[in-house]
The first five atom37 places (N, CA, C, CB, O) and aatype in JSON, in Angstrom:
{
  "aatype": [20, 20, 20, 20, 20, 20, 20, 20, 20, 20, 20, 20, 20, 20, 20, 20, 20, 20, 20, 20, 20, 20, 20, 20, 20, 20, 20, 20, 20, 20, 20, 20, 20, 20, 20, 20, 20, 20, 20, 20, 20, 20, 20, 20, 20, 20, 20, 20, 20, 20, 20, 20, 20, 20, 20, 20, 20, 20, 20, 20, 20, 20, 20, 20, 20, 20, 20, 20, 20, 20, 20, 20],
  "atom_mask": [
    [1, 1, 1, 1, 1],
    [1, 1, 1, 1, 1],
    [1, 1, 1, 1, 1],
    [1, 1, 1, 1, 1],
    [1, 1, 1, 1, 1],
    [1, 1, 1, 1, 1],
    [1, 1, 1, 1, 1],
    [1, 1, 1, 1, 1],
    [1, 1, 1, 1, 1],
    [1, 1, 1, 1, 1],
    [1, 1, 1, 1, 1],
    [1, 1, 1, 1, 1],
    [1, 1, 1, 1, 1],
    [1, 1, 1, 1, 1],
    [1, 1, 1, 1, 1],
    [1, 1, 1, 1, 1],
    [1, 1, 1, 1, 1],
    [1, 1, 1, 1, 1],
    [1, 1, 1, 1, 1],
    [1, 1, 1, 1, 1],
    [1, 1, 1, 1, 1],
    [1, 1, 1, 1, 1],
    [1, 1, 1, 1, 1],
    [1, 1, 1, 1, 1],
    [1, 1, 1, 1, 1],
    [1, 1, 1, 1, 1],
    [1, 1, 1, 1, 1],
    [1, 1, 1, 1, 1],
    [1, 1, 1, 1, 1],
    [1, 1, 1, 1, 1],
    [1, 1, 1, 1, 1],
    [1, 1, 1, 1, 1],
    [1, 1, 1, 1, 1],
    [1, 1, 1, 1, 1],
    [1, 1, 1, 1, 1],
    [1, 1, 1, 1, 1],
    [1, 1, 1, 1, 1],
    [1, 1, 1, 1, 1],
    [1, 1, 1, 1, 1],
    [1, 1, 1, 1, 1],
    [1, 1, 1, 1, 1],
    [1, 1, 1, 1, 1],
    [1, 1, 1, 1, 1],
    [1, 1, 1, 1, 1],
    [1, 1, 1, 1, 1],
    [1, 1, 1, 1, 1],
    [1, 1, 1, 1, 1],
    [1, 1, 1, 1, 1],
    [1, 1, 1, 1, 1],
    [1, 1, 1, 1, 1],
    [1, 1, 1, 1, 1],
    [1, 1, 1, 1, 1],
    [1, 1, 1, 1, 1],
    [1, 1, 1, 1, 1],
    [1, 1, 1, 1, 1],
    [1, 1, 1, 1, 1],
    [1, 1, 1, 1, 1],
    [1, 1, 1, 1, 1],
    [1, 1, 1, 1, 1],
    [1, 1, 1, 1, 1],
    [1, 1, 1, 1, 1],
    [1, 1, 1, 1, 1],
    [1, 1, 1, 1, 1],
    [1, 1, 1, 1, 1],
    [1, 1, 1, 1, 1],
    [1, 1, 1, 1, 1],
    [1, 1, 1, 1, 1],
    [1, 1, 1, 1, 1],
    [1, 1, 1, 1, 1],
    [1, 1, 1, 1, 1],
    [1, 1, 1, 1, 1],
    [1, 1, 1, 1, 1]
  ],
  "atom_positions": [
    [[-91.09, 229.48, 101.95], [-91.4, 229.06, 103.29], [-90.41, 229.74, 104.24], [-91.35, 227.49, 103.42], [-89.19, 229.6, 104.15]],
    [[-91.1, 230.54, 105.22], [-90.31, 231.02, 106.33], [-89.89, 229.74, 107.71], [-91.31, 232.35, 106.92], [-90.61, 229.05, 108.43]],
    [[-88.63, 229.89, 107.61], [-88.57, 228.99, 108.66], [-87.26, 229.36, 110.26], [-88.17, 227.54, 107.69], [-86.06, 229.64, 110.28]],
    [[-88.15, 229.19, 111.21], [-87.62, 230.27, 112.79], [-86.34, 228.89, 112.95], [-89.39, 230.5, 114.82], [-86.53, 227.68, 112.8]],
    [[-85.34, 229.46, 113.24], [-84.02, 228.21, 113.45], [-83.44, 229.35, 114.67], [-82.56, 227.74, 111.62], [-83.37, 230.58, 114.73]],
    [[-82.98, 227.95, 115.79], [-82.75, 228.46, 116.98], [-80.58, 227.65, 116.88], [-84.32, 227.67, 118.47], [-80.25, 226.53, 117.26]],
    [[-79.88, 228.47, 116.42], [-78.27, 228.34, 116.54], [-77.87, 227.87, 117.57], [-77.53, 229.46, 116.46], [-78.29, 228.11, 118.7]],
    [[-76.86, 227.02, 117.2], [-76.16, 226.63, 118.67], [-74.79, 226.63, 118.06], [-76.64, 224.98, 119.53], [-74.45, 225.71, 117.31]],
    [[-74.12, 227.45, 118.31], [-72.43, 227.42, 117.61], [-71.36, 226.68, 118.3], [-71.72, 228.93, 117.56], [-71.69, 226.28, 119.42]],
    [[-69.96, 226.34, 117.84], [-69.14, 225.71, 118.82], [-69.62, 224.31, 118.94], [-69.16, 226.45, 120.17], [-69.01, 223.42, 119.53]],
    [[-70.46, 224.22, 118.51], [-71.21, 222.18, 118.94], [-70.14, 221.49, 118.5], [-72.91, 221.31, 117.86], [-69.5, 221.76, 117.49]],
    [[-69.9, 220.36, 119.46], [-69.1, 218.82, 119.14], [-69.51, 218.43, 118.02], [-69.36, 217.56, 120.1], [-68.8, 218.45, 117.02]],
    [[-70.78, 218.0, 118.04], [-71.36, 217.36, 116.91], [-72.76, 217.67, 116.08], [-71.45, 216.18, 117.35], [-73.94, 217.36, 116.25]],
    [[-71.99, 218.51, 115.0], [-72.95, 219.01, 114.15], [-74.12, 218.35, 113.36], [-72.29, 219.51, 113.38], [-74.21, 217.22, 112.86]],
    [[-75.02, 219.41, 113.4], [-76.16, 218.66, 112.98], [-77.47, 219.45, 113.36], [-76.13, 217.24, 113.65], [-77.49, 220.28, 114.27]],
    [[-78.77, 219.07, 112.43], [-80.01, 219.94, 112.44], [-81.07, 219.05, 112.87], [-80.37, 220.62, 111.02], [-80.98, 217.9, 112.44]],
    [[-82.01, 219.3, 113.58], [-83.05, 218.28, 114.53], [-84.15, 219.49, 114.85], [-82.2, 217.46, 116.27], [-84.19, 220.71, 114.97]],
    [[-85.28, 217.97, 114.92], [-86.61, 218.99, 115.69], [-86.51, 218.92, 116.84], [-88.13, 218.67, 115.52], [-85.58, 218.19, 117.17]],
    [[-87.21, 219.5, 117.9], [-87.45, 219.13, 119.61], [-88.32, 218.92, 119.69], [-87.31, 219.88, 120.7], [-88.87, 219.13, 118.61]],
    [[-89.05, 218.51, 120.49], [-90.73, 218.09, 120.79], [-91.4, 219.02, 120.57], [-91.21, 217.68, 122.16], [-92.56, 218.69, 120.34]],
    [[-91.23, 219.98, 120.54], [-92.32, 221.12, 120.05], [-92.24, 221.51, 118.67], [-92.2, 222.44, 120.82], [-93.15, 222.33, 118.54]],
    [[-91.6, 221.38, 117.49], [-91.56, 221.69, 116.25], [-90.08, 222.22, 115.76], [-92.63, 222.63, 116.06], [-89.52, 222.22, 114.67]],
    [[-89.78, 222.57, 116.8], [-88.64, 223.8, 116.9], [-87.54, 223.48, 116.47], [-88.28, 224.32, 118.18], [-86.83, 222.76, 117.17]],
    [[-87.02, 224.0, 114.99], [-85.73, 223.4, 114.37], [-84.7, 223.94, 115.3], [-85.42, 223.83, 112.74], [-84.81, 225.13, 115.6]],
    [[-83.38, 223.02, 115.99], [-82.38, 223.58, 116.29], [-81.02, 223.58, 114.73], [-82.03, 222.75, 117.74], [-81.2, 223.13, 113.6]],
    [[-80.17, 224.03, 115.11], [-79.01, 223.77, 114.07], [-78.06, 223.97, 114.98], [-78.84, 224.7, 112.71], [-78.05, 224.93, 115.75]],
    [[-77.05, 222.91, 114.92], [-75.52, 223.03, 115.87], [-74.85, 222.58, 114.98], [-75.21, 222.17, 117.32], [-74.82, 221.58, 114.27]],
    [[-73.99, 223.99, 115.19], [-72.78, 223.64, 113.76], [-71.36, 224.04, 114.51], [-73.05, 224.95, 111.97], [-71.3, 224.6, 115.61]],
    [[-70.7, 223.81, 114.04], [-69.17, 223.83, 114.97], [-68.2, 224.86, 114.68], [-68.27, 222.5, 114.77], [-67.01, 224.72, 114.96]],
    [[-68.77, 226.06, 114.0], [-68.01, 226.92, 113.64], [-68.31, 228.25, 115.01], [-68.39, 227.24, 111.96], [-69.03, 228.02, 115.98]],
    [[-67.8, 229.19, 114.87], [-67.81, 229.83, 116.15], [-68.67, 231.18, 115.71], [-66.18, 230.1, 116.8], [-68.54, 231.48, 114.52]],
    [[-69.46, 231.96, 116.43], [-70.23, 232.86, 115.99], [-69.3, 234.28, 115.43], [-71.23, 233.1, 117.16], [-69.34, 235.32, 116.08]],
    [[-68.68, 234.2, 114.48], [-67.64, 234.94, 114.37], [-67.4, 235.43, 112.93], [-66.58, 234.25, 114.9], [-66.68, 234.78, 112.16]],
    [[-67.89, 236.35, 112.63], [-67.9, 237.3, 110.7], [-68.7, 236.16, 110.11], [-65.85, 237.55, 109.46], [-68.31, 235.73, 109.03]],
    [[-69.44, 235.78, 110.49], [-70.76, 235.33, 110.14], [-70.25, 233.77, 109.55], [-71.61, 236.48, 108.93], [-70.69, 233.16, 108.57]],
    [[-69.52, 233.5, 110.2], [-69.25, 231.59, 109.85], [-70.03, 231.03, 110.1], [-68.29, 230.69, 110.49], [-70.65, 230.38, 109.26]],
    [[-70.4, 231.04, 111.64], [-71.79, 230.05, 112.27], [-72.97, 230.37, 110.87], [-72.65, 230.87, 114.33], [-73.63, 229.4, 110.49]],
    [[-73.09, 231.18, 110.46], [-74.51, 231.87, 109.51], [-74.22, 230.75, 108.31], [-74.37, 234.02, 108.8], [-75.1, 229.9, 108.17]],
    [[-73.12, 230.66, 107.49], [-72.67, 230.46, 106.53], [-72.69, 229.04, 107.01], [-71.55, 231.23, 106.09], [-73.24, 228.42, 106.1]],
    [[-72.35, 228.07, 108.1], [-72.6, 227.09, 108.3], [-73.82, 226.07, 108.39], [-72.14, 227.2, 108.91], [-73.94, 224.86, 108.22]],
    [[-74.65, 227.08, 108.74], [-76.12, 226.93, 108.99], [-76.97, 227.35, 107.93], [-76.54, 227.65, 110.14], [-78.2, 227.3, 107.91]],
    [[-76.29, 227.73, 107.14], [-77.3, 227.53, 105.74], [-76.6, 226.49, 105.13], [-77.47, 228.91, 104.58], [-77.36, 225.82, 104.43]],
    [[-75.54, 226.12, 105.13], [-75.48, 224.48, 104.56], [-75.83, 223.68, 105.37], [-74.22, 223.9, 104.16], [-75.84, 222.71, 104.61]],
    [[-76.26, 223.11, 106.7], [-76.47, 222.4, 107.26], [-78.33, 222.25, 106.82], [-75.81, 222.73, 108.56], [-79.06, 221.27, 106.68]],
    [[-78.49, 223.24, 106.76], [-80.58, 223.9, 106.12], [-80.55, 223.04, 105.17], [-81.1, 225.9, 105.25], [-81.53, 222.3, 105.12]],
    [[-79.6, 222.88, 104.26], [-79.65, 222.68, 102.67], [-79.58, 221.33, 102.33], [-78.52, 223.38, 101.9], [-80.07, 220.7, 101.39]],
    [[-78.56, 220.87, 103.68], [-79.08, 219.17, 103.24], [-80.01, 218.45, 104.01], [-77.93, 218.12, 103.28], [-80.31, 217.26, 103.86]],
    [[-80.56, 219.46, 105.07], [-81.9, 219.11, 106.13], [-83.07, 219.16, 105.37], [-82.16, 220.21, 107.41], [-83.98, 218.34, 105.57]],
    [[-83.15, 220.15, 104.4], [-84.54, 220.3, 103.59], [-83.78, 220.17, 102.1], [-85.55, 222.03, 103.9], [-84.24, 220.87, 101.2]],
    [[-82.64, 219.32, 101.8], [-82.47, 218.88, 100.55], [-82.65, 219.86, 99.7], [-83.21, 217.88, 100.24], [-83.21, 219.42, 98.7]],
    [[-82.44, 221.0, 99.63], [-82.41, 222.06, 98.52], [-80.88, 223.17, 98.45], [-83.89, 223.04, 98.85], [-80.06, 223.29, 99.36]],
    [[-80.85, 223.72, 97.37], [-79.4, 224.25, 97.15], [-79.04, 225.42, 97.97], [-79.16, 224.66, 95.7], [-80.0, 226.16, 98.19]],
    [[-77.74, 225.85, 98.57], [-78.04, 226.93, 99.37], [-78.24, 227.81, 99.07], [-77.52, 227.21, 100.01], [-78.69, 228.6, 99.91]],
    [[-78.0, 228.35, 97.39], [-78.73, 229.24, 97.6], [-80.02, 229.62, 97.23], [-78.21, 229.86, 97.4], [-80.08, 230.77, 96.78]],
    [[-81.08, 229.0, 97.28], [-82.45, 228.46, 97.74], [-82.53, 229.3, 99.1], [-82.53, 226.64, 97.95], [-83.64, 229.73, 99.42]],
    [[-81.43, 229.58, 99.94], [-81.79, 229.62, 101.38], [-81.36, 230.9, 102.06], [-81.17, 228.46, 102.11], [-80.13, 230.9, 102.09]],
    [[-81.84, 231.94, 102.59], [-81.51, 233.08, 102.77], [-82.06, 233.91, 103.81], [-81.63, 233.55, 101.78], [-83.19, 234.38, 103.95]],
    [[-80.85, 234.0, 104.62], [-81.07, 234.56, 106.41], [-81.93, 236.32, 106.26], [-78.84, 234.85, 107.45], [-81.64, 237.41, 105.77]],
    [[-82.84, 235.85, 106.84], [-83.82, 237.43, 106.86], [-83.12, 238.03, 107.82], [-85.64, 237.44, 107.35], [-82.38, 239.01, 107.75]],
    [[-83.52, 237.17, 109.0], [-83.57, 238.23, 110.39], [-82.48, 237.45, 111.59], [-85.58, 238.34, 111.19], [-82.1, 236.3, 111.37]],
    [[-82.05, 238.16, 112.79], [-81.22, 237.56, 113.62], [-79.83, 236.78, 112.96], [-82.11, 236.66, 114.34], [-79.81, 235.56, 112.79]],
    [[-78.54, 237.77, 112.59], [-77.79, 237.67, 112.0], [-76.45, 237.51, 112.95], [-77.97, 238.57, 111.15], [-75.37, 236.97, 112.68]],
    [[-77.0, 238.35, 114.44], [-76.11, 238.3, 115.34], [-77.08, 237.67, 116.58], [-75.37, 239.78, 115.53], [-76.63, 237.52, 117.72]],
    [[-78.07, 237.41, 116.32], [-78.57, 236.24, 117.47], [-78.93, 234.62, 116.97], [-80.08, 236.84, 118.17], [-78.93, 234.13, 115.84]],
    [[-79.21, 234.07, 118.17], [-79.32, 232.12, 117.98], [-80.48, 232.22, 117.75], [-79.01, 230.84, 119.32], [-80.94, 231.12, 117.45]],
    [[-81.77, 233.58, 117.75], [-82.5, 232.84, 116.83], [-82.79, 233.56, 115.83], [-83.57, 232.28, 117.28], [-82.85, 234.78, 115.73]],
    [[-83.07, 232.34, 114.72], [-82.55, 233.38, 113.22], [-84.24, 233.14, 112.42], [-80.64, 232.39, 111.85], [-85.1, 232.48, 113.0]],
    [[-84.43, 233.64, 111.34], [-85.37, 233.64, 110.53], [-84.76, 233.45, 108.99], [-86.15, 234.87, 110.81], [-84.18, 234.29, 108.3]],
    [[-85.06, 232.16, 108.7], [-84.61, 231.65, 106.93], [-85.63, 231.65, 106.03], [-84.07, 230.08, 106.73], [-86.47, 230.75, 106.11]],
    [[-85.73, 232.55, 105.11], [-86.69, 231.71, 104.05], [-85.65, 231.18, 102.75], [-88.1, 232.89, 103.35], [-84.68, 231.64, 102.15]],
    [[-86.66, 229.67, 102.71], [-86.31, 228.56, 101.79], [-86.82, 228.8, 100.6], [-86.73, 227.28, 102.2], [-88.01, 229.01, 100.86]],
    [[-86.7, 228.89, 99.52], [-87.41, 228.89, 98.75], [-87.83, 227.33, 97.47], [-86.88, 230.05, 98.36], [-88.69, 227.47, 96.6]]
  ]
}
């Protein structure tokens, strides 16, 4: 399953949610920086859709907030 995740780095309070339109956000509190925010946001994926991380693996948008994951 491909799934579109829109980053929010630096967040107070971390954590993964839908918005009214479908649209997964992820706010994780690490800073967009040698790929921490990335590495944060696939564990935050992993206990959102309960599967192991590495199950979970960033395709596309590596240096932008919005990224492309497939889960497997």
């Amino acid at each position: 399953m491909r799934v579109n995740v829109i980053v929010h780095p630096n967040s107070r309070k971390p954590r993964v949610e839908k918005d009214i339109l479908g649209q997964i956000n992820a706010y994780v509190s690490s800073p967009p920086l040698e790929g921490k925010a990335n590495k944060e946001t696939i564990e935050a994926l992993a206990d959102y859709f309960k599967v192991k991380k590495s199950n979970i693996r960033l395709i596309s948008g590596s240096k932008f907030r919005l990224k492309l994951f497939e889960i497997e």
